[in-house]
N, C-alpha and C positions, 0 to 999 in steps of 0.2 A: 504493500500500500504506500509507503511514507518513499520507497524507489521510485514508484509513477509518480507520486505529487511531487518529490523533486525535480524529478526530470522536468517535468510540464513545466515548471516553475521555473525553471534556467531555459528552457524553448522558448517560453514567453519573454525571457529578459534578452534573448539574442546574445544568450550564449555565459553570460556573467553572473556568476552565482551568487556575487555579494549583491549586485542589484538587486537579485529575485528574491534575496533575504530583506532586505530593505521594504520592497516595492510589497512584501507579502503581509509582513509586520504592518504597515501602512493601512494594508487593505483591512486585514482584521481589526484592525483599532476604529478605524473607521464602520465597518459593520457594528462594532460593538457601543459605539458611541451614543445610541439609542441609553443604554443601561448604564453610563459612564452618569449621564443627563442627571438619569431616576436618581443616582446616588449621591450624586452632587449635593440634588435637592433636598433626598432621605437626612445629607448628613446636615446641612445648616437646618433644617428642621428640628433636628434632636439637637443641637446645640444650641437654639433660639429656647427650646423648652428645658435645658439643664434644669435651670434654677424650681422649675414647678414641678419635676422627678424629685430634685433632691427633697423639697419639701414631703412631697408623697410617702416618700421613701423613710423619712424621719415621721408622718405623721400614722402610718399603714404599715411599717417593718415587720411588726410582729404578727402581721395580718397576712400570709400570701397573698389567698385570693381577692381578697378585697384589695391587696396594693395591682395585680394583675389587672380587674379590672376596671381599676380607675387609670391605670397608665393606658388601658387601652382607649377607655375615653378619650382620654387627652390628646393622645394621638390622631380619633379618627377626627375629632376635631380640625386638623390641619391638613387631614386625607392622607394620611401617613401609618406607618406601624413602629413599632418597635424593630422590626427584624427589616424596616425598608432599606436601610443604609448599608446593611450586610449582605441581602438576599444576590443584588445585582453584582455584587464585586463575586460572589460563587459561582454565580451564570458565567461568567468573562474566565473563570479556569481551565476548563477543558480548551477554551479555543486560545489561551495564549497557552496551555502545554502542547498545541499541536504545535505552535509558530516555534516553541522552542524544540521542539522534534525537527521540524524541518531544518532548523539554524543550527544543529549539531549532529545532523543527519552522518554518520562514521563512513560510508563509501560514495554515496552522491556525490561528494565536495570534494572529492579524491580528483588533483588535478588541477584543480580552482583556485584563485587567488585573490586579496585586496591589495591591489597596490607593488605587486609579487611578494606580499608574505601569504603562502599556503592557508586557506580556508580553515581547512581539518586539524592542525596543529595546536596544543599550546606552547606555551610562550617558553617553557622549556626544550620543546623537539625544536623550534627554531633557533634557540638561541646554541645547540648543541649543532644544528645542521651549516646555517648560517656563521655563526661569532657573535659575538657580544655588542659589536661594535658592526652593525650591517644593516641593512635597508631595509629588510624585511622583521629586523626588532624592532627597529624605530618607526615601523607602520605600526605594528602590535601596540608598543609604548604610545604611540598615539593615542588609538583607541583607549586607551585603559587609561589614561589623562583626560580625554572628553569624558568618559564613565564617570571619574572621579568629581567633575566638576560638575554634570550633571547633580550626583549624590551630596554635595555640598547644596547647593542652591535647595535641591529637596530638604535637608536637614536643616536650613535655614530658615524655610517655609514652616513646618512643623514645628521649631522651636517658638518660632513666633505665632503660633494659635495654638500651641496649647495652654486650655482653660486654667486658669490660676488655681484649679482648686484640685486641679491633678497632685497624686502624690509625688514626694521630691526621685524616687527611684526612676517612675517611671518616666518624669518629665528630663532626666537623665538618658535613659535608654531608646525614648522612639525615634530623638535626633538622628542617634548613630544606624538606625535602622535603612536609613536609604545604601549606605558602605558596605552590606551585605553583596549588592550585585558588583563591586568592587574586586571583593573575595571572590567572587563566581569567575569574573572576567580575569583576574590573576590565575585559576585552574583549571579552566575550560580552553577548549580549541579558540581559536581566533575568529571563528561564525557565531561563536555563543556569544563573544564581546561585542559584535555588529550587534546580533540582534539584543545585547540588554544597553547596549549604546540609543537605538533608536528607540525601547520601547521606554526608557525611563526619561528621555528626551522627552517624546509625546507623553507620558504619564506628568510629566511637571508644565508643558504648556497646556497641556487638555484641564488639570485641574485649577493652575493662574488664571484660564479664562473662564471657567464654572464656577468657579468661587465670586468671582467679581460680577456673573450674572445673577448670582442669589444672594451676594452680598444685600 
């Protein structure tokens, strides 16, 4: 299955596999942007009503089902749920674990290059094949410098909205959370670092501009 979808996908690109990683990524995010929308909206909804949970939460604790269904209230009040801000971000995983199948796909990409550093490699078979000091490391190190700064800007985002009344641990940890696809793009072939290159690109402009439309 994932043999024919690459192939088709590099036929479509006329031949360049990092485009048809790119051009795929693109596509998907784009189909998926419908649910990107919904969650945008799920999420400043629940964070416009923090303050009227937490009260719930303090006045109904020892209550379940009465705190259940007064937060369901409150919710449908805004045409929302509780589970609206999560449900769409679980819809969107099977289709970006396909995009990441195709973007580390182990014999498709065999052959293919960005820039001439090898698709299918990571950053240690080139730096072993190539030198330390070669054109196709300092393609690699590219990528994984755009990664980086993408994951900073994201961590910069997040620091700056989250709620004040988060706990100090965690208002510590979610920062650092974008530097995970970091570590990814340091161990995986050099098709995995295109594609968490572009998809956390579009995941930080798709959400600067949904935020600012429900701001």
């Amino acid at each position: 299955m994932f043999d024919s979808l690459v192939a088709f996908l590099i036929g479509m690109s006329g031949g360049h596999a990092a485009l048809a990683i790119v051009l795929f990524t693109v596509a998907v995010r784009l189909l998926l942007l419908p649910l990107s929308v919904r969650q945008a909206r799920a999420a400043r909804i629940t964070e416009r009503l923090a303050p009227k949970v937490r009260a719930l939460r303090e006045r109904f604790g020892r209550n379940p089902e009465r705190l259940a269904r007064e937060m369901s209230a409150l919710y449908a009040k805004e045409g929302s749920s509780p589970m609206a801000a999560i449900l769409p971000g679980l819809a969107q995983a099977p289709f970006m674990w396909l995009v990441y199948r195709v973007a580390t796909h182990p014999t498709a990409l065999a052959g293919h290059d960005l820039l001439g550093a090898p698709l299918g490699q990571q950053v240690a078979g080139i730096v072993a094949n190539y030198g330390l000091i070669s054109w196709p490391v300092s393609v690699f190190a590219l990528v994984i410098a755009l990664v980086i700064l993408v994951a900073w800007l994201q961590a910069r985002r997040i620091a700056a909205t989250l709620p004040a009344e988060q706990p100090p641990l965690l208002r510590r940890i979610m920062p650092l959370m974008p530097f995970g696809s970091v570590l990814a793009a340091l161990v995986l072939p050099l098709a995995a670092g295109l594609y968490l290159l572009v998809s956390t690109a579009w995941t930080y402009g798709e959400r600067t501009v949904l935020t600012r439309r429900f701001a």
